[in-house]
N, C-alpha and C positions, 0 to 999 in steps of 0.2 A: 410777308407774314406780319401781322398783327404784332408788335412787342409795349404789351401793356401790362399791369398787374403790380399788387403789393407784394414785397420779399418778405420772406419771412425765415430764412435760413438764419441760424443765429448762434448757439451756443455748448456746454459743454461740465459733465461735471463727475463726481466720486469722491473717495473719503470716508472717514469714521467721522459722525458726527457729533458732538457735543448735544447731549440730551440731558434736560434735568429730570429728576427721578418724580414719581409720581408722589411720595412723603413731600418732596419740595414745591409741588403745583401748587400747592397755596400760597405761597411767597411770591409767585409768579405774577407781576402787575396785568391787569387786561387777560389774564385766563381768566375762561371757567372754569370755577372747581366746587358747584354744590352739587353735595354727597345727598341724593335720597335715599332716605330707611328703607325704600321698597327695591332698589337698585337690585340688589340681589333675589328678588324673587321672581318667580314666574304670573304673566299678565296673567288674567282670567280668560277663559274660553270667548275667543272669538276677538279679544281685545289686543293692544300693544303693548311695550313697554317701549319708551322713548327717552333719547337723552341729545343734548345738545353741547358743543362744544366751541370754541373761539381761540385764537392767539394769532400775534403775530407775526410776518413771515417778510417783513423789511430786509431787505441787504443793507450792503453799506451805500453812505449817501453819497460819496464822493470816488472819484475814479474808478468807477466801474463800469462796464461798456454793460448796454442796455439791452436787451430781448425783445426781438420782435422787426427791426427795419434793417438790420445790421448794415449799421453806419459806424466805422469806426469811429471816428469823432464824436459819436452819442455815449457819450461817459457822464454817469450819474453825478448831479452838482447839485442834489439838495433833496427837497422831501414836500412835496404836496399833498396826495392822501395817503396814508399808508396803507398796503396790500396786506391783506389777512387773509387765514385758512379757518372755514365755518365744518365744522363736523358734525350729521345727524345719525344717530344708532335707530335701527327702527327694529324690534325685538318682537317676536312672538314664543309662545310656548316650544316650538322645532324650533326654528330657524333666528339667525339676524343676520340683518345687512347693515354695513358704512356707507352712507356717501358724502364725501367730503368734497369741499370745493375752493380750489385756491387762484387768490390773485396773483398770477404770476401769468408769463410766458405762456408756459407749455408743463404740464405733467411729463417730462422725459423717465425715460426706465428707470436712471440711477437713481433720482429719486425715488420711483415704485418701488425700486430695491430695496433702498435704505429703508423707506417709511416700512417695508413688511416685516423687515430684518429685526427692527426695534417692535414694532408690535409683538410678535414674535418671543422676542426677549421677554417683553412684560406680562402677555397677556397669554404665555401658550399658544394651543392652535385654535382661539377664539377667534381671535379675527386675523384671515390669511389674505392669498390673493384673491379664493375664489368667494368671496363675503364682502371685498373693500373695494370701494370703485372711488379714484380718485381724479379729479378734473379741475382745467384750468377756466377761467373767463376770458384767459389770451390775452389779457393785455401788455401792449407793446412800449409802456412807459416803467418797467420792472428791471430788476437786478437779472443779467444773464450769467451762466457758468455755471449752471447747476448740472450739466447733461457730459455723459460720457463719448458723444457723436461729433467727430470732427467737423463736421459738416455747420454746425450749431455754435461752435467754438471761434468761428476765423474771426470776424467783427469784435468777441470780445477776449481776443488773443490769449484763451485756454479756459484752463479748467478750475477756478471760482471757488476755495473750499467754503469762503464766509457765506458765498449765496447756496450753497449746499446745504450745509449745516443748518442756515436759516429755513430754509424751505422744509428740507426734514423735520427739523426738531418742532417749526410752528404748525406742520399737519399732524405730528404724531402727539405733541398738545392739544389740540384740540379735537382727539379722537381719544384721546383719556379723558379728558374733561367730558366730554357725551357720555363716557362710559359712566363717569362718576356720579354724572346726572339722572342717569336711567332710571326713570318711575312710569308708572301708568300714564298713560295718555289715551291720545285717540286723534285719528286725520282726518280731511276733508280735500277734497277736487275740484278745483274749480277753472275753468277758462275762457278766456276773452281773446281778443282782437288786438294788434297793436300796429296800424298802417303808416306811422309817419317818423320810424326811428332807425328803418334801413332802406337800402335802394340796393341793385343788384347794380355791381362793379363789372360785371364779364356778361352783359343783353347779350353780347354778338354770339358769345358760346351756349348760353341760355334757349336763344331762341333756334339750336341746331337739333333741340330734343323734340322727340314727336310731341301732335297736339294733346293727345291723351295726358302727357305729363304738362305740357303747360298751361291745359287749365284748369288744373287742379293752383296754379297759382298766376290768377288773370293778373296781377300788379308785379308779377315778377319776384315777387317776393316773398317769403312764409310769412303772418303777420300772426301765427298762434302764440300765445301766450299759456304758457299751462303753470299753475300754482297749486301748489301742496302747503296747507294750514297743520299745524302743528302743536296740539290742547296740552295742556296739563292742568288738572286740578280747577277745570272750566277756564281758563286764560291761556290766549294765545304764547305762544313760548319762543315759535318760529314759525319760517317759512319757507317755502324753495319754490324760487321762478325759474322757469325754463322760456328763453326769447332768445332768437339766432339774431344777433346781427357781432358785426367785428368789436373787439373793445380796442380803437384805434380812431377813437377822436382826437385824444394827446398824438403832435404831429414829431416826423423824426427829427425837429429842430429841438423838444423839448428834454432839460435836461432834469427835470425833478422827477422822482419817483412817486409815480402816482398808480390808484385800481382803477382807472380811469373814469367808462360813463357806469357801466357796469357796477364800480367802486362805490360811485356816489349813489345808485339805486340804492345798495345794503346801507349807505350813510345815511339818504331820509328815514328809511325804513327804521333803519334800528333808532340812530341819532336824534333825529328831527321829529319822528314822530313815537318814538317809546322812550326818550330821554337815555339813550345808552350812553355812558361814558365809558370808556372802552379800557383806562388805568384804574379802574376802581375793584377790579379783580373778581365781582362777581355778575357778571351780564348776562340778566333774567330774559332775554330775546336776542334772536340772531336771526335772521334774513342773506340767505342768500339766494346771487343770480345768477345761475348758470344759461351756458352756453348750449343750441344742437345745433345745426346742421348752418351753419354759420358762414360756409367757406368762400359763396360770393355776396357775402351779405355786408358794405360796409353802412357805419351810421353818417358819413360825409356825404350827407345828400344832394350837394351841387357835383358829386362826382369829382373833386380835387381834394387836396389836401387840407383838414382844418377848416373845411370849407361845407355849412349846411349843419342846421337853421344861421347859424350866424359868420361873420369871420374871423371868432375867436375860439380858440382850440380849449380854452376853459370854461365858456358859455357854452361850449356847443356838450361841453365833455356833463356840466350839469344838467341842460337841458334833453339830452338824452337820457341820461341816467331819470331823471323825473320823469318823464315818457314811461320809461318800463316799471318806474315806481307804480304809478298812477293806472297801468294795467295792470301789474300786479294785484293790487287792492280791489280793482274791477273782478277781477279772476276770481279772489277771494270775496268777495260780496254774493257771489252766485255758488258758492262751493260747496260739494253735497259728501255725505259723509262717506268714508273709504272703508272696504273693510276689502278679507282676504290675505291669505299668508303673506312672511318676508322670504323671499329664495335669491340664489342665484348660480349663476354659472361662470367658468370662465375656463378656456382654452388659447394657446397660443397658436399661431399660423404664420409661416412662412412666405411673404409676399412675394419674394424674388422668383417666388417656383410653385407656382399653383395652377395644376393643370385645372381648367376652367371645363365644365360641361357645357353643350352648346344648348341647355334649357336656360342657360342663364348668360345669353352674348344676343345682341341684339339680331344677328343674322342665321342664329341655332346651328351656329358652327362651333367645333371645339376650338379654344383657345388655351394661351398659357403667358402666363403674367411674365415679366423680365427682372434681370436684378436693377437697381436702382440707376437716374440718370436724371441730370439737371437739364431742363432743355433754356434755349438760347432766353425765352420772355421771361424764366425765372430768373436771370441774372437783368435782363432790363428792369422789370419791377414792374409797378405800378404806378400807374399817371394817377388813381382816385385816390389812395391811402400815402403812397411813398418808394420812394426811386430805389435801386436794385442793390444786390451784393458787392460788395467793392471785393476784388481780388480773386474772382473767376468771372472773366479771364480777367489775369493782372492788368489794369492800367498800365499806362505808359508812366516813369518813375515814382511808382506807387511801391512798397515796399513792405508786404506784411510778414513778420519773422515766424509767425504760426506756419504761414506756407513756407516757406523759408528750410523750414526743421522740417517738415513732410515729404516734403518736394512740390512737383510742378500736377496742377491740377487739370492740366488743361492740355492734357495728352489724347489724341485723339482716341473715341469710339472705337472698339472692332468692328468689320462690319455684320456680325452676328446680330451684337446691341443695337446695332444702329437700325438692322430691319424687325428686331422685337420689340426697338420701341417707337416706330412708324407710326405717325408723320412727326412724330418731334426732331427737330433738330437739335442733337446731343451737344451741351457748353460744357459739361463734365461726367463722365461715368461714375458718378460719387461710389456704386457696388463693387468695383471693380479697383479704388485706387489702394494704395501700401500706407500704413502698414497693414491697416484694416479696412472694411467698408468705411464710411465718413457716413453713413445712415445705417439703422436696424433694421433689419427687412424682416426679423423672428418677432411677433408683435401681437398684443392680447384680445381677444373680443371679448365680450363679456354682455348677458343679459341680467339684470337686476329686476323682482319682481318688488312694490311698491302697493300691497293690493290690490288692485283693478287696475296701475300701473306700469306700463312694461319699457323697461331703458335697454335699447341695443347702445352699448359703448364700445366706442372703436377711437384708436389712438391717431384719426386724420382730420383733416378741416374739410369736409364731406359736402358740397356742395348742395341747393336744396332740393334736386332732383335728386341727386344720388340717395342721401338720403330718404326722401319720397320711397324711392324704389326698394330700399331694405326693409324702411319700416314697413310695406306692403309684404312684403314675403316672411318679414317674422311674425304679423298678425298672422297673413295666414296658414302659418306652421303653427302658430300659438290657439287657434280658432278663435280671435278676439278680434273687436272694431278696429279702424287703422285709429283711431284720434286714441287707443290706449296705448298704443308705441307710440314712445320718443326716440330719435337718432341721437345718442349720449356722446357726441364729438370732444376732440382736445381728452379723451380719458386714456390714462395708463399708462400712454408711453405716446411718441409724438415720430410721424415721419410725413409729416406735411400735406396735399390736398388729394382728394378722391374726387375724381368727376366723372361722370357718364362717359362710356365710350365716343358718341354724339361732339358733347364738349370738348373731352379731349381733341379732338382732330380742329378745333379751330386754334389750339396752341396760344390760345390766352395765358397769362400768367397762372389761373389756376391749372391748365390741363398741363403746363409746362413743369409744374411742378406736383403734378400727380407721378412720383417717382419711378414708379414701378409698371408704369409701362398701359395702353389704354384699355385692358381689362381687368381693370384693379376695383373697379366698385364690382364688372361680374365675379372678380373673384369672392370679394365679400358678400356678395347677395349669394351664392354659394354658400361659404362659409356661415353664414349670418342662418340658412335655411337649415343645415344640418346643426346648428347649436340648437336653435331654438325646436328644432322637430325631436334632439333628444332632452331639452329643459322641459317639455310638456310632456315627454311621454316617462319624467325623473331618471333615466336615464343615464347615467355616468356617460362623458365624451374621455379620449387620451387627453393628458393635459397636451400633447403637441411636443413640438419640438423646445429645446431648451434658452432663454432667451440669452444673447452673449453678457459676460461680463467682464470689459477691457478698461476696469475700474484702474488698473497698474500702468496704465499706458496714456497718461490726461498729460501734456503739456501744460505748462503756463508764462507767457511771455509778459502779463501783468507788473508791471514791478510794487513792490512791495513799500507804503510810505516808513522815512526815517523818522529820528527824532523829529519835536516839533518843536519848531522854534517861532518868537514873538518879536514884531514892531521894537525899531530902536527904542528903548522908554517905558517901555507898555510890560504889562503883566496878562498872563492869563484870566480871561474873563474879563478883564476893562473895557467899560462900553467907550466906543470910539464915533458912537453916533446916537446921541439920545432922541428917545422919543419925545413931542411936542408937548408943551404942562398942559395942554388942555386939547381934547379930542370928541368930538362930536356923533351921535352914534351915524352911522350911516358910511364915516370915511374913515380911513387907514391910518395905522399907529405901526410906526418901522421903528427899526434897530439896528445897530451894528455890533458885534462883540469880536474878541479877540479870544479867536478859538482852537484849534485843535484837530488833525486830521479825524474825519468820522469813522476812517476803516480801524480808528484805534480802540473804538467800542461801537457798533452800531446799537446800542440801545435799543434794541428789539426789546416787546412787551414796557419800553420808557417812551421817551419823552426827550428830545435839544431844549423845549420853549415848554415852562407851562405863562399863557395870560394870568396874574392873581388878582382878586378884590379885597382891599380889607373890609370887615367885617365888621357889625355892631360892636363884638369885643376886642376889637383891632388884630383877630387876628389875620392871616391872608390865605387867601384861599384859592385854589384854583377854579377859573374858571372856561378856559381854553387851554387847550396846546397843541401845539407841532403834532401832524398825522391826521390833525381833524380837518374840515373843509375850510377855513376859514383863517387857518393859521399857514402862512407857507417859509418854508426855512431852504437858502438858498447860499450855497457853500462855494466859496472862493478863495484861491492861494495867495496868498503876495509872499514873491521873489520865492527862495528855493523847498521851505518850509513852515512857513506862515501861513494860519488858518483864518479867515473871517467867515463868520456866521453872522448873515441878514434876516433878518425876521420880519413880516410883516403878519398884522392883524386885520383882518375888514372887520370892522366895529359893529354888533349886529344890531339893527334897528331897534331891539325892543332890549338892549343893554341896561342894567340898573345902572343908574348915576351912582357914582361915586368916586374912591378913589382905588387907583390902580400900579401895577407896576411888570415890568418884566423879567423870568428869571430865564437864564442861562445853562445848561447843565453839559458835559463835555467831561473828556480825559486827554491827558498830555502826556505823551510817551517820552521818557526824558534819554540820554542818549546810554544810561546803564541797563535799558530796557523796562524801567519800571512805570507803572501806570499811577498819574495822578489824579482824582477825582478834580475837578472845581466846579463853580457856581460863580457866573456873573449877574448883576442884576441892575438893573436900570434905573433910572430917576423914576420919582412917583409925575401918576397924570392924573387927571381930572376924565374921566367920561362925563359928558355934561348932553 
């Protein structure tokens, strides 16, 4: 058998979060928070009310195991771009809808939870579950620990409350700040083409679906690009692209925290080409890139790791991101105006136990889904993106204390499972292990209406047939064109890939890690057909079953940093490596400081680096920092508690000469537990 494929089992979370109040969002650096006077009113007949929102959703930069490859040894050691949560409110006279969009991992439940629990708190029952649709871009260069799911947790040995809290607090900011935004608007639709930003990772399992569905994608690949423009006051405000390919250019060797190519798409977009500065606390545009049907789609177009257009996992991570920029703007260049109500729906379903009608299996027999089950190519991984789970099965003296505290993963199958989830070869019964499942099998669908646009969202990495085949059966419960459904992948909650029964059985990495047994997309095109037959006929569905919450029961074998301690000699904030008196635009301006564990403040909505220029009246001013594309800050121990912080700058070609300098920003926990602010700051340079 075939054992190929990216892992993507990772992590784990819960917690009361730390939220700032909505009186305090304007204090908040890098939120949105402009209040329009029309916020509270109702659009006119036939029109919108729109609001946009921003913040950020960084972990900590340093020892934290990473989301997405689960490599233990992928512990965060610094900050490249930083991950943010984009929030759009789309309001009519009835109804409004959320969709929000974060760089992170995976949307797991316990965030679902938390971010509805705090809505909730704030806003009443304005915005719940059945109105908020929350989603990831997936990428695999983020803070892990945010999810309640054992299964999610083992690589980054538990349950995360810093990447929790972060994640929460930076979607449920930036779904206030949209609120606070909310004035008249109006949208537009438009779509393009984009053939050279992914390649299908699993051809072998691909090419086992009928002709019917394969040519509907002759290159193996989705290549639609679909864009929603977003007016106010005759000026673009935002945007939302939807393009399937993996955000897993950053490869499992890297340790900085980056939104990968995806990340950089919204960084031209807002950055490069609207001048967003992102600490300036009110950002008049925001762009984002979502994800569908993505789950054999990666952008490593030589089919290896970090490998395709180039062989650098940072050139490749821009020039991908540019790719979906540059359709994006195409999409938007032809975009025609949207009208039609905001709705939506949302039910929860049961994967472990859905009995399947045989209208919807490919051999018109009835079927029924399984409870959950890693098969053997899920633990190999993936030869295109990155190699497998470490600790099922355990290595030979590999030792991780998560399993440890659980017990033993890798207890044989019954053979019940083993013929419900035929032909996989079972590496772990994840549904079946103590003290809980290690996966959610009770999991949300949800249709979102967008005008003349329609999102089936479902919380798996859907392959692009499977996909295909929903979106085909919700248009036609909806009596709408298929190009008006999108497959909304990575939304709500997260239990890993959906593939066609077909694919399934050639037990690639994704069909091995389609958990729940090989009729799990008919059970969705099932489910997906009785939502969307009562979403068009207004319809009330049961919300479903109730989804678990073993919020009380998170491990965490993390350990926690001490005091921090400094260099024989040295002081907090002393530069230990000055930048050069004169820098030329085009080449690189480093640093070294004497710094400070990151998990002691992760500066969400801040700044480690700003670049400064003085100025005609000598004062200094920023003009870069750390989280932007071009600043990377990159974290290292010496001996038991000593921090250094490296900084480099790529000096941008069209830089004003003058003079410049580098500051520092950081906290020192001292050993009474108290936190100290300081500020290092570098010798002056010359841009010349």
């Amino acid at each position: 058998m075939p054992v190929s494929r990216r892992t993507v089992l990772a992590r784990t979370a819960t917690g009361s979060a730390t939220l700032v109040t909505a009186a305090a969002m304007a204090t908040v650096p890098g939120v949105t928070t402009a209040l329009s006077a029309s916020a509270a009113a109702a659009p006119a007949s036939g029109g919108y009310l729109v609001g946009i929102g921003l913040s950020d959703i960084t972990g900590p930069a340093a020892e934290c195991g990473m989301m997405g490859y689960s490599q233990l040894e992928q512990q965060t050691a610094g900050i490249h771009l930083r991950p943010r949560a984009r929030a759009f409110i789309i309001a009519t006279s009835e109804r409004r809808i959320v969709f929000a969009v974060a760089e992170n991992g995976m949307i797991f439940q316990s965030v679902h939870r938390g971010v509805m629990l705090e809505l909730a708190r704030r806003f009443g029952d304005l915005y719940t579950e059945q109105n908020v649709l929350l989603t990831s871009t997936h990428s695999h260069a983020t803070c892990g620990g945010s999810s309640n799911d054992y299964a999610y947790n083992l690589s980054i040995l538990g349950f995360q409350q810093q990447v929790y809290d972060a994640e929460v607090n930076g979607i449920v900011e930036a779904i206030a700040a949209a609120h606070a935004d909310l004035g008249p608007g109006t949208l537009a639709l438009g779509r393009s083409e984009l053939h050279n930003a992914s390649v299908n990772r699993s051809r072998v399992a691909f090419d086992r679906n009928p002709d019917a569905d394969k040519q509907h994608f002759p290159q193996a690949i989705d290549p639609a690009v679909t864009a929603l423009s977003i007016v106010k006051g005759g000026r673009q405000v935002g945007a939302i692209t939807w393009f399937a390919t993996h955000n897993t250019s950053m490869t499992n060797q890297n340790r900085l925290i980056s939104a990968d190519n995806k990340g950089y798409a919204s960084f031209s977009f807002e950055h490069i080409e609207h001048g967003v500065r992102y600490l300036d606390g009110a950002v008049d545009f925001i762009a984002a890139f979502a994800q569908t049907n993505a789950g054999d789609m990666s952008p490593n177009l030589n089919l290896r790791p970090g490998s395709g257009p180039t062989e650098d996992e940072f050139d490749n991570t821009r020039i991908i991101g540019e790719r979906q920029y540059h359709a994006a703007k195409a999409a938007l260049a032809e975009a025609k105006s949207l009208s039609g109500p905001a709705d939506s729906m949302l039910c929860y379903i049961d994967l472990a136990d859905i009995a399947v009608d045989g209208r919807f299996t490919p051999d018109g027999q009835p079927r029924h889904t399984a409870p959950a089950a890693a098969g053997v190519s899920l633990i190999a991984g993936s030869t295109e993106d990155g190699p497998g789970l470490p600790g099922i099965p355990i290595p030979e003296g590999v030792r991780n204390p998560f399993i440890d505290a659980l017990g033993n993963p890798n207890a044989p199958a019954p053979s019940w499972l083993a013929d419900a989830q035929a032909p996989k070869a079972i590496a772990a019964p994840l549904g079946l292990l103590p003290p809980v499942s290690w996966v959610p099998s009770v999991v949300p669908i949800q249709i979102v209406r967008i005008g003349e646009l329609y999102l089936a969202a479902g919380g798996g990495e859907f392959t692009i047939v499977s996909g295909l085949r929903i979106r085909r059966a919700v248009a036609a419960a909806l009596g709408v064109s298929l190009e008006q459904v999108l497959l909304q992948g990575y939304a709500n909650s997260y239990h890993e890939y959906v593939t066609t029964p077909e694919e399934y059985d050639s037990q690639q990495y994704e069909g091995a890690s389609t958990l729940f047994g090989r009729y799990t997309s008919s059970a969705y095109l099932q489910e997906f057909t009785r939502l969307a037959t009562a979403f068009a006929d207004r319809q009330q569905v049961p919300r479903g079953p109730a989804p678990r919450d073993v919020s009380a029961m998170q491990p965490n074998f993390q350990s926690a940093p001490g005091p921090d301690m400094t260099p024989p000699g040295r002081n907090f904030g002393d530069v230990l490596i000055q930048p050069a008196a004169t820098a030329a635009r085009g080449t690189q301006v480093a640093a070294e400081f004497v710094s400070a564990h990151p998990k002691h403040n992760p500066r969400r909505n801040g700044t480690f680096l700003e670049v400064q220029r003085r100025n005609d009246s000598g004062e200094w001013v920023r003009v870069a920092n750390e989280g932007e594309w071009a600043v990377r800050f990159h974290w290292s121990k010496r001996g038991t508690a000593a921090s250094v912080a490296r900084f480099t700058w790529d000096v941008p070609a069209d830089a004003a000469p003058g003079r410049y300098r580098l500051q520092h920003y950081a906290d020192s926990l001292s050993p009474d537990g108290a936190l100290h602010p300081f500020t290092g700051t570098s010798d002056e340079f010359d841009v010349v």
